[in-house]
Legacy VTK file of the C-alpha trace (Angstrom):
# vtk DataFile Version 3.0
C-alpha trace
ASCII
DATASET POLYDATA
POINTS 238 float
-1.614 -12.810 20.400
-2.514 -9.468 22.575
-2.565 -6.058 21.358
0.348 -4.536 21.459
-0.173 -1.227 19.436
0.967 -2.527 15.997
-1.122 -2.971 12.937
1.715 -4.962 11.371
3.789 -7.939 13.120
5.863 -10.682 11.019
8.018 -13.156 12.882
11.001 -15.013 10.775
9.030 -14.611 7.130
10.321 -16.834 4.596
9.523 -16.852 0.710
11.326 -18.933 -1.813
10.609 -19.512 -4.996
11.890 -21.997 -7.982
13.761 -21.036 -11.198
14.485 -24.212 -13.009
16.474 -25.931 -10.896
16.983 -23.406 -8.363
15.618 -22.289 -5.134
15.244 -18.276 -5.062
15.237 -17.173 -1.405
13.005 -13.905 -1.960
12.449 -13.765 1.989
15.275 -15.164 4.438
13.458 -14.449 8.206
11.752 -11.226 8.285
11.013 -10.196 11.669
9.049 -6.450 11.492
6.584 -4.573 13.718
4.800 -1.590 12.004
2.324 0.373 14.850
-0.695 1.770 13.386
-0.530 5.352 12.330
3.108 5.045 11.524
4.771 5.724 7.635
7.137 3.445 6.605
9.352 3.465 3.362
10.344 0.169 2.313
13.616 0.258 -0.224
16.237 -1.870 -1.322
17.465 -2.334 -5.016
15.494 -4.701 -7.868
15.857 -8.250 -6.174
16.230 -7.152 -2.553
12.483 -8.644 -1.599
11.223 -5.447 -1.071
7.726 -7.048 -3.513
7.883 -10.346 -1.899
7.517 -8.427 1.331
4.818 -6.188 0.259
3.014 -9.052 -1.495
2.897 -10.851 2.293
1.661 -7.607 3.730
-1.114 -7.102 1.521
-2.258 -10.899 1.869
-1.308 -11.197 -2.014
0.935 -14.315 -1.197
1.337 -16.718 1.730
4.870 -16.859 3.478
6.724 -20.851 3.132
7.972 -20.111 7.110
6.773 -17.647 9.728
3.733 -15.799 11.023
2.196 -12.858 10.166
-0.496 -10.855 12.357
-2.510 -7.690 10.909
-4.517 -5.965 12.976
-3.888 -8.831 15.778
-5.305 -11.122 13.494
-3.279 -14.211 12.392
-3.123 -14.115 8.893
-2.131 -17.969 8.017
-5.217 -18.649 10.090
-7.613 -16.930 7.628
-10.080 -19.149 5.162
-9.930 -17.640 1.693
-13.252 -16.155 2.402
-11.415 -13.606 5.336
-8.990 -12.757 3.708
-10.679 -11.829 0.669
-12.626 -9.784 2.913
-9.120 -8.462 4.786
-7.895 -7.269 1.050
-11.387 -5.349 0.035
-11.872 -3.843 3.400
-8.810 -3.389 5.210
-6.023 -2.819 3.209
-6.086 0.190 0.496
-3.562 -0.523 -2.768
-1.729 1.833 -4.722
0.105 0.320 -7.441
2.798 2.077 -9.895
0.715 1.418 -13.092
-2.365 2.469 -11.506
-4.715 -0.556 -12.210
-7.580 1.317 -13.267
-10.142 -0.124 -15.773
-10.018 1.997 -18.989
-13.845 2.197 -19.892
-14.959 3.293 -16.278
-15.064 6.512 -14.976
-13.299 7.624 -12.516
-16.310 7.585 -10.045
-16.853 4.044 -11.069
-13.313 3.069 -10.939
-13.209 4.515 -7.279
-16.237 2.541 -6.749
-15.517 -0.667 -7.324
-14.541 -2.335 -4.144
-17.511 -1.455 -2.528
-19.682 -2.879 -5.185
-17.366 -6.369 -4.001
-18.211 -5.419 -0.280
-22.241 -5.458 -1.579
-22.528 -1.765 -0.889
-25.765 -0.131 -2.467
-25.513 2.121 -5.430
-26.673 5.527 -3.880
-24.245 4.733 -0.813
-21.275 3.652 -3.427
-21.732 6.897 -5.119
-21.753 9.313 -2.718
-18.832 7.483 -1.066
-17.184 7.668 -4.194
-17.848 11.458 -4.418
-16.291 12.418 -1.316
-13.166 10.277 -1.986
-12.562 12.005 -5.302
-13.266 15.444 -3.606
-10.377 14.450 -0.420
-8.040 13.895 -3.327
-9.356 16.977 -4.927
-10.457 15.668 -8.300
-14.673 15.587 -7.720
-14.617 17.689 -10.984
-13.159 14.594 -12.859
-16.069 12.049 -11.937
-16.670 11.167 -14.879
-14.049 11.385 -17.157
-12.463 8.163 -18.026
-8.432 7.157 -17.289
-7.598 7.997 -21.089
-8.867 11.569 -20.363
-6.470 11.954 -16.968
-3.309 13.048 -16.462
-0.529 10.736 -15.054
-1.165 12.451 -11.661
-4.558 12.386 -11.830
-4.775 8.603 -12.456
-3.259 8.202 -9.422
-4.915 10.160 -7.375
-7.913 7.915 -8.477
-6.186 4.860 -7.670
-5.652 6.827 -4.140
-8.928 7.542 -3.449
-10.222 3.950 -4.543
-7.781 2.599 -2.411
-9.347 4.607 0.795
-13.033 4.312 -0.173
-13.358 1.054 2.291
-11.559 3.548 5.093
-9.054 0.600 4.977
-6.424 0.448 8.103
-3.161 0.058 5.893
-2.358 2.001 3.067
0.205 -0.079 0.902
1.752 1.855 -2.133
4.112 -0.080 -4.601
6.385 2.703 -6.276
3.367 5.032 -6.661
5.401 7.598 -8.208
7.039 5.369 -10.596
5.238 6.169 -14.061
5.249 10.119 -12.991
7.166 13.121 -13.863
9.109 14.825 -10.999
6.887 17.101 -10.441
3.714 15.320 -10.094
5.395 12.652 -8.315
6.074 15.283 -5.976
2.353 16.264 -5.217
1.897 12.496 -4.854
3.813 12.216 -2.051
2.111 15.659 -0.720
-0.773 13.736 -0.919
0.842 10.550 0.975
1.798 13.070 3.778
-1.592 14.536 4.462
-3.458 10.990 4.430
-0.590 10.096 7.358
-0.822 13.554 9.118
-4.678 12.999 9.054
-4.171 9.438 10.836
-3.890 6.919 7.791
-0.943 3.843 8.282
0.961 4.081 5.129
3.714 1.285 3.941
5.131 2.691 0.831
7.814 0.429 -1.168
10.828 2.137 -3.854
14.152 1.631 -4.503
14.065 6.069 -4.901
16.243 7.545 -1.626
13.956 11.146 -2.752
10.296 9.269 -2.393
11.123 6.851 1.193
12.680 10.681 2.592
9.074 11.466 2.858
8.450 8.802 5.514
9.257 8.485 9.112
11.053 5.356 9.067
13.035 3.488 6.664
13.286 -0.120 6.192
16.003 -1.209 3.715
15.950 -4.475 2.623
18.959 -6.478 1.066
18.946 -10.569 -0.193
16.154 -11.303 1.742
17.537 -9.750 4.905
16.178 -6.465 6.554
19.898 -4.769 6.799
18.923 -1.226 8.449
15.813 0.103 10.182
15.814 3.856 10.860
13.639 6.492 12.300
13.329 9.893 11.740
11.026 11.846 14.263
10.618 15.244 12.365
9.060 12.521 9.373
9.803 14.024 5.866
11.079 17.564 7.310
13.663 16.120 9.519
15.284 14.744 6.752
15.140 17.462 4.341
LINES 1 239
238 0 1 2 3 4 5 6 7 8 9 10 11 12 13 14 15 16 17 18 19 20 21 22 23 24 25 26 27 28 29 30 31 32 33 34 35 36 37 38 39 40 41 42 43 44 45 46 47 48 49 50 51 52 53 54 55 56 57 58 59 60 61 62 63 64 65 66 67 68 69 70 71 72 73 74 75 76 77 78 79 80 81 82 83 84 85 86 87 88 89 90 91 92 93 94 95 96 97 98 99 100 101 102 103 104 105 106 107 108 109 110 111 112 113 114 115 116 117 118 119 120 121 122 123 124 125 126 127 128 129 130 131 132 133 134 135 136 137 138 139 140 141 142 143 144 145 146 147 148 149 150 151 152 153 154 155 156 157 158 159 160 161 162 163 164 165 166 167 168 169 170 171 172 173 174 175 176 177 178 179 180 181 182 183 184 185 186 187 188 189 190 191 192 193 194 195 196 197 198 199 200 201 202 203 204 205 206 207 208 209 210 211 212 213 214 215 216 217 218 219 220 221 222 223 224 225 226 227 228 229 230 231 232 233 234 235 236 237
């Protein structure tokens, strides 16, 4: 496949899964093309496939039908070994309940996928450093997740998840264990990281956290159901 401009490229994505007896049909033909540098909301209510989806894009899970391309790259044509490599390197995660490990510091917790990419430990640190200081928490270094704020936490999970400079940013209801409020720096966060150049998928079923991106994709039974843009990004829709 050529380069065409997009990071992101599924074709007819299909996930199903088994409950008992029945087949689930998560994914029913997904067809999506996310350019790089773009910041798209996923949404769609508790069922929708808004996960599955996510879980596809972030090389979590393998699609039953279709083909997916990242970065021009066929994904189903990976060994286990690439796309290891693809999820430590390329894609940054942001998850709603943080994922940090309690007994490391926040330096080390940012850290940690370059100690998997075999990075060097005066490399890793100052690395670590300067991620903590773009999400403005170098003063917290070394305090532990027990000794953060909600807000805080995440903004450690933020800058671990851009420590590899990764090309996608994916972000599973970041805001979804936060108070208004600091959800709301959160996603003032998410907007610089996009205005300074970053691709950012962010999934929620909350209308106030996908208003912050430039395009919307809502998902429904398995279906994408509406795709829209908005070229002012968060301000246009205000």
């Amino acid at each position: 496949m050529t380069s065409d401009g997009n990071l992101i490229r599924t074709e007819a994505l299909e996930r199903h899964y088994r409950m008992g007896g029945t087949v689930v049909h998560a994914l029913r033909g997904v067809t999506l093309a996310i350019a790089r540098n773009e910041y798209v909301a996923v949404t769609g209510p508790s069922g929708s496939g808004k996960s599955t989806l996510m879980n596809l894009i972030g090389c979590l899970d393998s699609p039953d039908a279709g083909q997916y391309w990242l970065n021009d790259r066929l994904v189903s044509s990976m060994s286990d070994t690439e796309l290891a490599r693809v999820r430590n390197r390329d894609i940054g995660f942001v998850f709603q309940s943080f994922a940090l490990l309690p007994r490391a510091s926040a330096l080390a917790n940012v850290e940690l996928p370059l100690i998997y990419a075999g990075v060097g430990p005066a490399e890793r640190h100052e690395r670590a450093r300067r991620a903590l200081e773009r999400v403005g928490l170098a003063d917290r270094a070394p305090h532990r997740p027990a000794e953060l704020s909600g807000g805080q936490r995440q903004r450690v999970a933020i800058a671990r998840a851009l420590i590899t400079e990764p090309a996608l940013l994916l972000a599973d209801e970041p805001t979804g264990n936060l108070d208004s409020a600091t959800g709301a720096d959160i996603l003032a966060l998410f907007d610089e990281l996009h205005a300074g150049g970053h691709t950012i998928v962010l999934v929620t079923h909350e209308a106030e956290v996908a208003r912050h991106a430039r395009r919307t994709i809502q998902v429904h039974d398995g279906l994408v159901v509406s795709d829209t843009r908005k070229p002012g990004g968060a301000d246009a829709a205000a």
